[in-house]
N, C-alpha and C positions, 0 to 999 in steps of 0.2 A: 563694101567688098562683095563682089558676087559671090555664089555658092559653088563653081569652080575656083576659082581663088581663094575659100574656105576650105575647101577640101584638100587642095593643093598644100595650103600652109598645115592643116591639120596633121598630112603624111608628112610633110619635111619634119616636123616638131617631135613628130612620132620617130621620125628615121633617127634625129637628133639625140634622143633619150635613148634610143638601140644603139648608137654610135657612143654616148658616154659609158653607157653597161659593159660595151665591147671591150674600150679603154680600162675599163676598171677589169674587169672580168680577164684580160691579156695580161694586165701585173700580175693576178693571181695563177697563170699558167704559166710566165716568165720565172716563176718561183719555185715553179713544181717543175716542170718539163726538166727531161733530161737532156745533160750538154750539147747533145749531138742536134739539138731541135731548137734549141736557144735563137738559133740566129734567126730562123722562121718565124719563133714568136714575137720576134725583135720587131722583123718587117709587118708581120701584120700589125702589131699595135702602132707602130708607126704610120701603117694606111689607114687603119680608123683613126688614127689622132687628126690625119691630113682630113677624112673625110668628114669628120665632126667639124674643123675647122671651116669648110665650106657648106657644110649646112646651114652652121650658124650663121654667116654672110647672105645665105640661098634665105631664111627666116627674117633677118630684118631686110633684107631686097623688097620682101612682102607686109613690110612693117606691120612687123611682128614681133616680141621680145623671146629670144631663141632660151629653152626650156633650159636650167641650169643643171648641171652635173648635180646629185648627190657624195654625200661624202664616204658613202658604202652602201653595198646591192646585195640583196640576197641572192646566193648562188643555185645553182637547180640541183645540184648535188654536192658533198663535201669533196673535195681535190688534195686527197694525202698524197699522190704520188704522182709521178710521170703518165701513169698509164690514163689516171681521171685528169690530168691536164690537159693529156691531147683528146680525150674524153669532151671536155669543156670547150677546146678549142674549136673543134666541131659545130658543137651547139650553138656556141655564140655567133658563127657564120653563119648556120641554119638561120636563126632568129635575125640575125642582120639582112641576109636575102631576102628573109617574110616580110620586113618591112619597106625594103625599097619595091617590093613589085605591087606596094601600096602606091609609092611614089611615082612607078609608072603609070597604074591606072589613071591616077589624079592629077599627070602634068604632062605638058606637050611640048613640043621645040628641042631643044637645048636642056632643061630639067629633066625632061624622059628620059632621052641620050644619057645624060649623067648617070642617074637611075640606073639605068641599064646598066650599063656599064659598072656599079658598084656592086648591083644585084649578079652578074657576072665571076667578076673579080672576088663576092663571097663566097659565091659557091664553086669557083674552081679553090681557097683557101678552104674549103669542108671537104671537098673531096683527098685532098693533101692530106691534111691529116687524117680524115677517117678512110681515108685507100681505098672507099668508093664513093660510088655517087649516087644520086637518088634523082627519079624523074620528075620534072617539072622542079627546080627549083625553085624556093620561095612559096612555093605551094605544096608543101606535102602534107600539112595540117589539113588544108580544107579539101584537098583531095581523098585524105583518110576520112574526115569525121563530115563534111559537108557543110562544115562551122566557118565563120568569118575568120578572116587572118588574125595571127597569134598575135600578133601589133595591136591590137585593138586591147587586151587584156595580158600584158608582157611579166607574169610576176615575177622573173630575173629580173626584169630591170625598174622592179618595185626595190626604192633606198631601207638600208634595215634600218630601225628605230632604236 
């Protein structure tokens, strides 16, 4: 395998593990959020479940074995209520857009397109819920700190023990 094609699988694998934390991470905001937002959390965990689903396809495409779900994630913060739900719900699309603009970096064609497009689609679901937006999506980590993307060292989406 070349070392485009390593890097490439490396960020699908990586988006894949940010797209299972999503999924887990979206029950835990389905459970909190207040009724009126139900239906929002409804549809985004159902677009990361679609997007997980295609990673994982996008991972053995590159025969590769697509990184398995954990059975529970540690959270970035505790979610007592509605307000740290959409709190989270925020987060988790920050973190989901960090790591696809990994995926863009790393892939071309049709996988970038994709990319884009989910890296897009998170960060208009971050601006949703946190009612603004932030420049450069996907990069406001390394634009703050000058540090390599959060994807490389994800502790959300480290499994708890």
């Amino acid at each position: 395998m070349s070392d485009e094609n390593e890097k490439e699988l490396e960020a699908l694998q990586k988006a894949l593990a940010a797209e299972h934390a999503a999924v887990y991470g979206y029950g835990v905001v389905g459970g909190r959020v207040r009724e009126g937002r139900r239906t929002e959390a409804k549809a985004a965990y159902d677009a990361h479940r679609a997007r997980r689903d295609a990673l994982a396809r996008e991972v053995r495409d590159l025969d590769g074995t697509p990184v398995a779900a954990a059975a529970a994630y540690a959270l970035p913060f505790p979610v007592p209520d509605s307000a740290a739900a959409v709190r989270l719900a925020a987060e988790l699309e920050d973190r989901v857009a960090d790591v696809y603009s990994d995926v863009v970096r790393a892939s071309e064609g049709g996988r970038r397109s994709t990319a884009a497009e989910a890296l897009r689609e998170a960060a208009v679901r971050a601006v949703r819920w946190r009612g603004e937006s932030v420049a450069f999506p996907g990069l406001a980590e390394r634009a703050a700190t000058g540090a390599p993307s959060a994807s490389a060292s994800a502790p959300w989406a480290t499994p708890t023990t």
